[in-house]
N, C-alpha and C positions, 0 to 999 in steps of 0.2 A: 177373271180376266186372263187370257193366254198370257204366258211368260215370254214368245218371243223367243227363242232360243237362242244364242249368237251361231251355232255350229252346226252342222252334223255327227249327231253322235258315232257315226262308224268312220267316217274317213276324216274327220275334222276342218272339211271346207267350209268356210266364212258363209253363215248367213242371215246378211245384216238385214233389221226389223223389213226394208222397202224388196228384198227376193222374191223374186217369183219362181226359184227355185225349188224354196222352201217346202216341206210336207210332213203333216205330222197325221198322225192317227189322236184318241178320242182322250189319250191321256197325256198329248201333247209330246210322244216320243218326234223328238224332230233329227228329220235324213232329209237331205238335197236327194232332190228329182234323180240325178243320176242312180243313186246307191238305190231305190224304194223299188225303180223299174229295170235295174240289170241284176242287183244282186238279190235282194229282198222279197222280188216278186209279188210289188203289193202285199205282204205281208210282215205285223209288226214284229220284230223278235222277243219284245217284252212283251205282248198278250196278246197275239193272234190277229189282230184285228188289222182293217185296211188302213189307205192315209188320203187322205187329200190337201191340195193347195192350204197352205197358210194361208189364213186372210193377213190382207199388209194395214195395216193401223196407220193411219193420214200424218204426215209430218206436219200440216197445221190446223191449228183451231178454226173449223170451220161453224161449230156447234158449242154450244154448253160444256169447253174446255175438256175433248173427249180429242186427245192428240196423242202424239207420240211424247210431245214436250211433259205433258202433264202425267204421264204413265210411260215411262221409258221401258225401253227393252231387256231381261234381264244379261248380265254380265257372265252369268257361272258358265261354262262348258260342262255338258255333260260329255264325257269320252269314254262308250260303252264299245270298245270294237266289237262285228258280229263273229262269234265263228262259224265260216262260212261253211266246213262240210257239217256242223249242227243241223246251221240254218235251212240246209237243202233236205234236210230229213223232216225238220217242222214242218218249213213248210210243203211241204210234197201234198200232203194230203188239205190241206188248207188252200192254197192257191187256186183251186181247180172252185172251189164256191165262190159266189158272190160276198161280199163284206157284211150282206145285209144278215146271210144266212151262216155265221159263222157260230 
C-alpha cells in the first residue's frame, strides 16, 4: 500500500494524501509536480527512474472500508534535498530516454 508521503522531498512543500500535485516514481520517492518537471527532469535522483501522478486514496468508504480513514496517510518527512549541479549530470544522459527504457 503507497505510504502517502506528507512532502516533497527536495523543497518540503505540503502534500496532503487529496494533491494532485503529487509524484512519485516506482519506489514511492515523492516531489510535487513543480520540482519533477523544472528541476528533476522527469528523473528520480534516488534510482533513475520516471514519476507519475500519485493516485489520491478516497477520503470516504465507499467499498469494503478501503479509505483514507482506515489507512491513513504516513506522517514521517522524508527531506532528501537534490544536489542540483549532481543532478544535472545524472540526469543528462537519462532524461533524453523514455522511463520505460531506462
Amino acid at each position: 500500500m503507497l505510504e502517502l508521503r506528507p512532502s516533497c522531498e527536495h523543497c518540503k512543500r505540503a502534500l496532503p494524501p487529496h494533491s494532485e500535485d503529487a509524484m512519485i516514481c516506482s519506489y514511492e520517492c515523492t516531489f510535487c509536480r513543480d520540482c519533477v518537471e523544472s528541476l528533476l527532469r522527469n528523473v528520480c535522483p534516488n534510482c533513475g527512474g520516471g514519476f507519475c501522478a500519485r493516485p489520491i486514496r478516497p477520503r470516504h468508504d465507499h467499498k469494503g472500508g478501503n479509505y483514507l480513514g482506515a489507512d491513513p496517510a504516513s506522517t514521517t518527512v522524508r527531506h532528501r534535498p537534490v544536489d542540483v549541479a549532481a543532478h544535472r549530470v545524472f540526469a543528462a544522459a537519462l532524461a533524453a530516454l523514455p522511463p520505460a527504457q531506462r
